[in-house]
TORSEKE-171917 format. One line per field, with one value per residue (C-alpha): residue number from 1; x, y, z. Coordinates in pm, 1 decimal, always signed. Example, Ala and Ser with C-alpha at 12.3 -4.5 7.8 and 13.67 -1.06 7.14 Angstrom:
! residues 2
n = c(1:2) .
px = c(+1230.0:+1367.0) .
py = c(-450.0:-106.0) .
pz = c(+780.0:+714.0) .
//
This chain:
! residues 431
n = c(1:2:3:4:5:6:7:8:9:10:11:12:13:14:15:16:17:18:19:20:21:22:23:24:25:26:27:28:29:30:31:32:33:34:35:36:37:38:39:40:41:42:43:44:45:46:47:48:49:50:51:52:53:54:55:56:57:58:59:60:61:62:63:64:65:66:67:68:69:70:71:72:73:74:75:76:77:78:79:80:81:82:83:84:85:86:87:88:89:90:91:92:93:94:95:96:97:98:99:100:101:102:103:104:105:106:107:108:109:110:111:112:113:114:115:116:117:118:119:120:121:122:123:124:125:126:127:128:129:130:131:132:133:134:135:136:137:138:139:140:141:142:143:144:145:146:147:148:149:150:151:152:153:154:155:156:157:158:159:160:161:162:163:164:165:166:167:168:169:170:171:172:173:174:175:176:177:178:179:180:181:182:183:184:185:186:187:188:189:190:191:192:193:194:195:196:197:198:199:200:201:202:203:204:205:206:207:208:209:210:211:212:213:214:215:216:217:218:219:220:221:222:223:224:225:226:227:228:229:230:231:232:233:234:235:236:237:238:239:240:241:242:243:244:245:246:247:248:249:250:251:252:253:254:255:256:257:258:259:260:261:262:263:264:265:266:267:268:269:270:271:272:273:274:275:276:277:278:279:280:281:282:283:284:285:286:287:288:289:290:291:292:293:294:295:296:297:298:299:300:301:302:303:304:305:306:307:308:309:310:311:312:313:314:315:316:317:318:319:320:321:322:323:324:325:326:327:328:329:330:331:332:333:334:335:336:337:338:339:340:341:342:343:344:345:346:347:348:349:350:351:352:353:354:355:356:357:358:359:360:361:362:363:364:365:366:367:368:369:370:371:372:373:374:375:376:377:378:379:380:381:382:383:384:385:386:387:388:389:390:391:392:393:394:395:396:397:398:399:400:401:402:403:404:405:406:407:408:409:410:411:412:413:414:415:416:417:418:419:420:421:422:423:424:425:426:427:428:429:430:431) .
px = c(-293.3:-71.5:-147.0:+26.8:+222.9:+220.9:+412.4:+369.4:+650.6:+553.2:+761.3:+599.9:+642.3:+718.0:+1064.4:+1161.9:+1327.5:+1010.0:+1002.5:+1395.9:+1409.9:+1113.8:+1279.6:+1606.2:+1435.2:+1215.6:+1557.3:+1758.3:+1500.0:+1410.8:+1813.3:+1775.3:+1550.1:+1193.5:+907.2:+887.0:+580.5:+476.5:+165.2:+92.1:-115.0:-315.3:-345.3:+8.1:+107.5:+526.7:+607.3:+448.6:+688.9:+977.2:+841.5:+790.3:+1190.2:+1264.9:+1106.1:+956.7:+625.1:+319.4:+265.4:-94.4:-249.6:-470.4:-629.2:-825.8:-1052.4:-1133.1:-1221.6:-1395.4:-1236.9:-1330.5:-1166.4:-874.6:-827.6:-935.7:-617.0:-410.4:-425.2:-428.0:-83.0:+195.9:+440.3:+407.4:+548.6:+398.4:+597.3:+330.3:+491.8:+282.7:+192.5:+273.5:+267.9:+130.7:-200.3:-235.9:-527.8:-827.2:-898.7:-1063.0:-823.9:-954.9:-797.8:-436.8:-162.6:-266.9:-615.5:-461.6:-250.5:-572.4:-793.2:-543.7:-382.0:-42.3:+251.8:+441.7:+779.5:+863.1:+1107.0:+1258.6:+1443.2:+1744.1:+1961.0:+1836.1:+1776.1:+1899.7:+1777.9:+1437.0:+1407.2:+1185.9:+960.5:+863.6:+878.2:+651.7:+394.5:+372.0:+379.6:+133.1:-154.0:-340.0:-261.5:-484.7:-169.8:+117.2:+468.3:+698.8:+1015.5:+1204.2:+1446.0:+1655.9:+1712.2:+2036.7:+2213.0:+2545.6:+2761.4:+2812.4:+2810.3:+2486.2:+2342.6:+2397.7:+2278.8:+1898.0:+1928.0:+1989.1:+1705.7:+1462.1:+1578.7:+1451.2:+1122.1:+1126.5:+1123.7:+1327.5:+1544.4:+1594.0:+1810.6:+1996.0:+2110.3:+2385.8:+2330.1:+2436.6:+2371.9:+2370.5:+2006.2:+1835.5:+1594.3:+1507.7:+1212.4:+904.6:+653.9:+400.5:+660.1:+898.8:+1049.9:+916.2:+1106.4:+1114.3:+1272.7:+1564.7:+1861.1:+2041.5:+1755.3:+1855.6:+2193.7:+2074.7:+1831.9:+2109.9:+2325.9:+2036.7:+1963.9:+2342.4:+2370.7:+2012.2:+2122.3:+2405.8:+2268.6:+1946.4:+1900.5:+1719.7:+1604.8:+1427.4:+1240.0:+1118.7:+1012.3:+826.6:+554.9:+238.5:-67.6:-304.4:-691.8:-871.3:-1214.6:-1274.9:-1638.1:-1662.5:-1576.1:-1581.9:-1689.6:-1450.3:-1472.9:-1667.9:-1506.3:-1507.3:-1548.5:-1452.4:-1152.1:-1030.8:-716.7:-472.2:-215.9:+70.0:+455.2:+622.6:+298.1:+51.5:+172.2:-102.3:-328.8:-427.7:-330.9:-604.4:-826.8:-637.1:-695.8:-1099.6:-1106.2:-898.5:-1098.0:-1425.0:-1267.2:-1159.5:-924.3:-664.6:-411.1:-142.4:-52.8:+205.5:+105.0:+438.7:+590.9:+229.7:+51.4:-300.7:-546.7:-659.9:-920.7:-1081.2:-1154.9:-1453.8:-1349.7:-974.9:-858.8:-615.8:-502.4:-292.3:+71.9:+286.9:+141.2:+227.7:+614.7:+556.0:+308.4:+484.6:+549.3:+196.6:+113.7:+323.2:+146.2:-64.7:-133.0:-226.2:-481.6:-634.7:-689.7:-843.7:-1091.9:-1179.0:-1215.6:-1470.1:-1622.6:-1657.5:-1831.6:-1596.1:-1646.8:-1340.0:-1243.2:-954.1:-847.2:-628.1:-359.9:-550.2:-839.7:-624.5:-542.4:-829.2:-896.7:-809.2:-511.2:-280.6:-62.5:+283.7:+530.1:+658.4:+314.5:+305.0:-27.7:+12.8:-250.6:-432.4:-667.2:-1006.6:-1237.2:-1375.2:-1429.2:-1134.6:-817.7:-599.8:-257.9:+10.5:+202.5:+67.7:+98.1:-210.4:-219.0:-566.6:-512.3:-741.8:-1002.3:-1321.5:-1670.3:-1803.7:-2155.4:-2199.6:-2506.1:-2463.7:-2100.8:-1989.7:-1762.2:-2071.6:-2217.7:-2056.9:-1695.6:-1432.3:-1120.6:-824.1:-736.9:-379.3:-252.3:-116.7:-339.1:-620.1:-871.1:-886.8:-1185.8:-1388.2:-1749.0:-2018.4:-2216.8:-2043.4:-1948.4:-1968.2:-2144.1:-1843.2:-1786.0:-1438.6:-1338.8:-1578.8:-1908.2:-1906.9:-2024.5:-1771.7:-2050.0:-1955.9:-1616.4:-1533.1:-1666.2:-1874.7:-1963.6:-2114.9:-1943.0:-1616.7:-1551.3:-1290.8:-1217.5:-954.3:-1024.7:-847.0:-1100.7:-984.4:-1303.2:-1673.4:-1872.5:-2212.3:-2216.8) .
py = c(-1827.4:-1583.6:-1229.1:-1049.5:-759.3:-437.9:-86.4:+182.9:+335.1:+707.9:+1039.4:+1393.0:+1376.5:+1265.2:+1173.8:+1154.5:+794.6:+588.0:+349.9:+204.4:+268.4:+0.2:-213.1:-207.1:-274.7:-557.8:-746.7:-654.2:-779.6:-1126.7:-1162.6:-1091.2:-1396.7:-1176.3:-1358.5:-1051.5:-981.0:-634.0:-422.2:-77.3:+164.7:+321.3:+254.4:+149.8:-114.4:-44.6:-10.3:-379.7:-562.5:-424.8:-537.1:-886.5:-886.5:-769.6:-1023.5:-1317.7:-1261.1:-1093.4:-706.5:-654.3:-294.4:-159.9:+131.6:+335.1:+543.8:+270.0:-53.8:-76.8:-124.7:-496.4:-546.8:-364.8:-655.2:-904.5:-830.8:-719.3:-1028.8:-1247.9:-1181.4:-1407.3:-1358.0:-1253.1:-918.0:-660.7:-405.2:-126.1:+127.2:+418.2:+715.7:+1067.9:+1219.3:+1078.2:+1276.5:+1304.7:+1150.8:+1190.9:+1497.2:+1565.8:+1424.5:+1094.1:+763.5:+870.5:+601.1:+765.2:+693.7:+330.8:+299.0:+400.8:+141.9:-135.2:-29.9:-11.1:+250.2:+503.2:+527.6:+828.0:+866.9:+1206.3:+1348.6:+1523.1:+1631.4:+2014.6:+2127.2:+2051.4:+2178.6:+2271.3:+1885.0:+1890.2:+2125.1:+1957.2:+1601.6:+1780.2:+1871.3:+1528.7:+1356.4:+1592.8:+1651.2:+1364.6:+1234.2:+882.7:+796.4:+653.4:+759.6:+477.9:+698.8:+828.0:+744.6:+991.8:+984.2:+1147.2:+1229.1:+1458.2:+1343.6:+1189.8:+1551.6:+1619.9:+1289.2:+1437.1:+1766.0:+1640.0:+1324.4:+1558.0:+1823.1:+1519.1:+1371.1:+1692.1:+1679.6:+1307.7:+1144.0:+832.2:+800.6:+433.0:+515.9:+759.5:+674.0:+863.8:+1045.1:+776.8:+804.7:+408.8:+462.8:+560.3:+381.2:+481.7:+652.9:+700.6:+902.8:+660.1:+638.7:+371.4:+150.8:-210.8:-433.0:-700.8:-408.3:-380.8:-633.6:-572.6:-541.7:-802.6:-670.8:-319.1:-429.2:-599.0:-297.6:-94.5:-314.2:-308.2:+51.9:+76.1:-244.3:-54.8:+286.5:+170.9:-36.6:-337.0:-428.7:-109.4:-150.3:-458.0:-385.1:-69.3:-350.3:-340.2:-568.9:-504.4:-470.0:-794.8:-875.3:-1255.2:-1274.8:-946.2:-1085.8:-865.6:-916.2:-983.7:-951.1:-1133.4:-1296.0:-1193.0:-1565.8:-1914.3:-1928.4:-1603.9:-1546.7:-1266.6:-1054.4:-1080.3:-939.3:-563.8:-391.5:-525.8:-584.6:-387.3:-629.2:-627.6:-932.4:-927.6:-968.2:-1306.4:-1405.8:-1332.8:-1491.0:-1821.0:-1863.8:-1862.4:-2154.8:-1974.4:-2142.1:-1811.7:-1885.6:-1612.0:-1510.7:-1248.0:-1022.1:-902.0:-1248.4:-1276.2:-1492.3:-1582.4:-1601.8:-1993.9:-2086.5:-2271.0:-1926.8:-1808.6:-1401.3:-1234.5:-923.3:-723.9:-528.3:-158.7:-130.8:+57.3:-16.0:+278.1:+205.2:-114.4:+19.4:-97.6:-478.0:-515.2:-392.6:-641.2:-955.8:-1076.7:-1372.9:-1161.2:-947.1:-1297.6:-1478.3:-1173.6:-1158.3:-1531.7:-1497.5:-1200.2:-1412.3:-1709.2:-1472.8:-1511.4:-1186.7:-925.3:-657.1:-361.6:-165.5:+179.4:+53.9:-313.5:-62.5:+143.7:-160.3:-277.6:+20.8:+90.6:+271.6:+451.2:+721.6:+688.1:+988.8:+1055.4:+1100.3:+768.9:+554.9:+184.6:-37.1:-224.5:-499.4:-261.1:-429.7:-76.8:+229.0:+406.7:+591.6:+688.0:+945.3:+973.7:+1252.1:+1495.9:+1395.1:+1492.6:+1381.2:+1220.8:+1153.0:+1071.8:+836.3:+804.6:+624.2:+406.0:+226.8:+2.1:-193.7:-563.3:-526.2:-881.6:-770.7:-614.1:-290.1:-16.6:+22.4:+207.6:+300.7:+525.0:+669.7:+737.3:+745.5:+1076.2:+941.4:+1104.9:+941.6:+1122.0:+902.6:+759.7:+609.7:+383.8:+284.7:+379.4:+174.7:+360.1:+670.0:+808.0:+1015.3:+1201.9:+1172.7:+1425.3:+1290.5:+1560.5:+1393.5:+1326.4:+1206.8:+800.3:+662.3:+338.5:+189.3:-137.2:-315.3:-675.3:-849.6:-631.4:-348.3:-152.3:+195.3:+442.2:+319.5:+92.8:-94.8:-139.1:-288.5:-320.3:-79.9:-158.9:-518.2) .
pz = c(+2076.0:+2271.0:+2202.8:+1931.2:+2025.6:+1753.6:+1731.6:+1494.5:+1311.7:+1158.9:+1136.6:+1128.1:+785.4:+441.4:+330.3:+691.9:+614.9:+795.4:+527.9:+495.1:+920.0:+886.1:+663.7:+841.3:+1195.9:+1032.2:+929.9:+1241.8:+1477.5:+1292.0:+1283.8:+1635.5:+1680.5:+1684.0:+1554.9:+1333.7:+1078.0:+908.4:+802.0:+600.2:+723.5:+434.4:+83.3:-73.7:-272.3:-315.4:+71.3:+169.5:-138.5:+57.4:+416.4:+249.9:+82.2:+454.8:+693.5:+452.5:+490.3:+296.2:+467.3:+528.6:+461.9:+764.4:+620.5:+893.4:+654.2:+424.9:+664.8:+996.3:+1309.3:+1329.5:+1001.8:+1132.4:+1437.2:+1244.1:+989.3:+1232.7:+1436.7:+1148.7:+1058.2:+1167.2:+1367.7:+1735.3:+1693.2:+1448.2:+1294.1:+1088.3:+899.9:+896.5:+593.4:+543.7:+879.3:+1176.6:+1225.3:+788.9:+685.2:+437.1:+313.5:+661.5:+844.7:+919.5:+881.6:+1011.4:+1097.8:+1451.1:+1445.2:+1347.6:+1652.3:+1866.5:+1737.3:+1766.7:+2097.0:+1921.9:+2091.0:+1813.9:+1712.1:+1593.1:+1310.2:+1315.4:+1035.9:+1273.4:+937.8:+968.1:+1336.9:+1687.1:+2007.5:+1819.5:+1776.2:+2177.4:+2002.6:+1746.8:+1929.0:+2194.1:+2001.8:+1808.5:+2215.0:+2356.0:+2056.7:+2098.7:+2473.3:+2376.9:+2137.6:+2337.6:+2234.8:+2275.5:+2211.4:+1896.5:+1640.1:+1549.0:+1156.3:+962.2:+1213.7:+1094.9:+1442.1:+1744.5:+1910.8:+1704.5:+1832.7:+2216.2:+2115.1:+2017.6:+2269.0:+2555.4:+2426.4:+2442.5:+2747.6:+2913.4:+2828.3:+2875.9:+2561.1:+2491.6:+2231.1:+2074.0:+1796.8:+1640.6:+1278.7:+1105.1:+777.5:+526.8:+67.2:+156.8:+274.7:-1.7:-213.8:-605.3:-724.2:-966.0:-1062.9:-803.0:-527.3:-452.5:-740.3:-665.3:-511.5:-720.2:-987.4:-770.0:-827.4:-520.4:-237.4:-17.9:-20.0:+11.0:+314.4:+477.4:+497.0:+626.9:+883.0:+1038.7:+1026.6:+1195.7:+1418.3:+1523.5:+1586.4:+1754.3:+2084.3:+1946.9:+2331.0:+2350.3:+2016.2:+2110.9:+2444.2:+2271.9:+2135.4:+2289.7:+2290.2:+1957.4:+2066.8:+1963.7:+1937.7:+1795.0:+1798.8:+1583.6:+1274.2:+947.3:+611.9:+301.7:-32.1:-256.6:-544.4:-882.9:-980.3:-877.7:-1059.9:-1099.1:-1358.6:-1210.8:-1425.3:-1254.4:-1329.8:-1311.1:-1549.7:-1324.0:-942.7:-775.3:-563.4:-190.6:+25.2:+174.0:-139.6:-217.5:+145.0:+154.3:-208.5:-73.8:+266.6:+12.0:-160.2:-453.5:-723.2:-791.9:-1110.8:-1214.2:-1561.6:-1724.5:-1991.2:-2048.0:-2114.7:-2382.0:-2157.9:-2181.1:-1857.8:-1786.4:-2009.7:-1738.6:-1502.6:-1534.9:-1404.0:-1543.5:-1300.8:-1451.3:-1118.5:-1097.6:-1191.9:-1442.8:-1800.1:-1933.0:-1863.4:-2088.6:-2339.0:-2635.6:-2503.5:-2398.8:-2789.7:-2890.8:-2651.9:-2953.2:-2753.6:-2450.3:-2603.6:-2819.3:-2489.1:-2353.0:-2605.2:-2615.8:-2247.9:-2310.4:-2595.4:-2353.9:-2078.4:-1902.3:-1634.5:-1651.0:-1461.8:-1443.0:-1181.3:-1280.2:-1500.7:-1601.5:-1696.5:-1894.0:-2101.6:-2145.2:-2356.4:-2703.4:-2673.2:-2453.6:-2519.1:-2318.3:-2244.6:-2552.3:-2695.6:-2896.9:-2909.6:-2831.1:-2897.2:-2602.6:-2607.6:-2710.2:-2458.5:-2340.2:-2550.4:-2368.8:-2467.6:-2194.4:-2159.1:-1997.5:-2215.3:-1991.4:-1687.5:-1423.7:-1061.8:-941.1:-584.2:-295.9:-107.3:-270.1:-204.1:-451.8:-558.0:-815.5:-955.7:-1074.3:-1022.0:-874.0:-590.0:-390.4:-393.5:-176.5:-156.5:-14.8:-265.5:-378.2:-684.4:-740.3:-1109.4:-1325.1:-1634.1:-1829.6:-2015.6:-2368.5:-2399.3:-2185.0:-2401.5:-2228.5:-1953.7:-1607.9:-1365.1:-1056.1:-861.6:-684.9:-387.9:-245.0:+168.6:+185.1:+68.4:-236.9:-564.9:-843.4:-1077.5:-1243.5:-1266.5:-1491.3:-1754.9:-1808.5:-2154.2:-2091.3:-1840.1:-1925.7:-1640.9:-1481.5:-1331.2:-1232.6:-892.8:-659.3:-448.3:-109.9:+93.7:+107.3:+327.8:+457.6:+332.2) .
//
């Protein structure tokens, strides 16, 4: 196969506009007739349903803390398409809580140039300084130029493209300030895309005012060559069962692609069912994941799923093997308290109550062992929720560790073949 090409979008920043400036290029450039696929640096769930409304195809996260650089290529090179487009997180050099695992250490590994999205709205000449700094602090990262985000003018446009022009830094793009490119929000980021009625409209739009303000022959020839190393192949993870039953609609959206692809390349049978619409899980799996999502926004339908919490039970009952992750251990719980401080019940499979009336945020990488848990041992994961448990009885179900290696004591709980944490698991380590 012909090698695949890959370029890294980031901005110094947060809220600089990386993520619809992704979107928009994604669209523009298969339009343009680019064999165009996409990726997420880090540990996000939202930004890779709006790569996939944007080009057609599943976006792959490439998480630099949490998987080894042989899993990185492997992924990476896995994807389709011939061109990769990987939207990086927070700013370019932010990391772990050390500073590791930055969408720049990602570009290193893989080989891949930068594009740096710079939000212009505020500054003007200054915009060489900070570009400068960003170029010039790590001279192994290769800046392929920069797109110049809400700009207020043409005259502002030649203000910053002539300040970077003098220190020799391209600009591909400069897009004009526009309420058009703004996506909704929630309390975990993004609203999904699915959630949004008019995102292939809105994606549309983004991508001709992006089209038009950026030259598309540039971007393109910004792409690089990603590292690859076929003989150093990388362990996936191992199944929670041969038929595994996934909860799947807008409370429970939270899964990995690449856990679906290590589970189908180990010949696993995956079926999909919705709690929200009362759904049971196939009687004929033999594991039930409930993944992350936004339970709490849905507390009192998922009460209501009679159905729902019966199958879950007879699954239990069967021994059948199930397992939550954040939100799907939340309700497999015994209650959970939603914003307005009201208790809905949930399916009582753990000895757990969990809140969100007052809202706390638990954010970070952590380091996991388990014992006897079925997808392996030692993991790498994220926690990312504003939940407390108010109760939290029973055997744990992991020894857990932050970025920095300093004990956080157990996380989860596990009763029979019933288990589930806080924690999203993103790969094995060590395995």
């Amino acid at each position: 196969m012909p090698d695949k090409k890959g370029l890294l979008i980031a901005a110094p920043a947060s809220g600089s506009g990386k993520t619809v400036i992704t979107l928009a290029l994604l669209r523009a450039l298969k339009h343009a007739g680019v064999d165009i696929a996409a990726s997420k640096a880090g540990p996000d769930y939202i930004d890779p349903g709006f790569h996939k409304l944007a080009c057609g195809g599943e976006s792959v996260n490439l998480d630099a803390w949490a998987m080894s650089p042989a899993r990185l290529q492997q992924l990476a090179n896995q994807q389709n398409g011939s061109h990769l487009l990987v939207e990086g997180m927070m700013g370019l050099f932010d990391g772990a809580a050390d500073g590791s695992g930055s969408a720049a250490e990602l570009a290193k590994l893989l080989g891949m140039p930068v594009l740096l999205v710079v939000d212009a709205g505020k500054q003007s000449h200054s915009v060489a300084a900070l570009v400068r700094g960003f170029r010039d602090h790590d001279p192994e990262i290769a800046l392929a130029g920069v797109i110049l985000n809400r700009v207020g003018s043409p005259r502002h446009a030649r203000m910053l493209t002539g300040a970077l022009s003098a220190i020799g830094v391209s600009v591909l793009g400069a897009v004009p300030r526009d309420n058009a490119l703004g996506l909704p929000e929630r309390h975990l980021g993004l609203v999904q895309a699915e959630e949004i009625s008019k995102g292939e409209t809105f994606i549309d739009n983004a991508a001709r005012i992006v089209g038009q303000s950026c030259d598309l022959r540039l971007v393109q020839e910004a792409f690089a060559t990603i590292h690859n190393q076929p003989g150093n192949k990388a362990p996936g993870l191992k199944p929670l069962g041969q038929h595994v039953a996934i909860a799947r609609d807008e409370a429970f959206s939270f899964v990995y692609p690449h856990w679906l692809k290590d589970w189908h390349d180990s010949g696993v049978q995956i079926s999909f069912f919705s709690p929200l619409a009362n759904e049971m899980p196939d009687s004929h799996a033999d594991a039930v994941f409930l993944p992350g999502g936004y339970p709490e926004l849905h507390a009192g339908k998922l009460a209501a799923a009679e159905a729902f919490r019966q199958g879950m039970h007879d699954a239990r009952d069967r021994g059948v093997f199930i397992y939550g992750e954040c939100g799907g251990y939340m309700v497999l719980g015994q209650g959970l308290v939603d914003a307005e401080g009201n208790t809905h019940r949930m399916t009582g499979l753990l000895d757990l109550e969990t809140s969100f009336a007052r809202r706390k945020l638990h954010l970070g990488y952590r380091q996991l062992t388990a014992n006897g848990f079925r997808l392996g041992k030692q993991f790498s994961a994220h926690e990312f929720h504003y939940t407390s448990a108010l109760r939290e009885v029973g055997e744990p179900l992991f020894e857990a560790c932050d970025a920095l290696g300093e004990n956080m004591q157990t996380a989860g709980l596990r009763s029979g073949k019933v288990a589930g944490s806080y924690m999203h698991v993103i790969d094995t380590v060590n395995q």
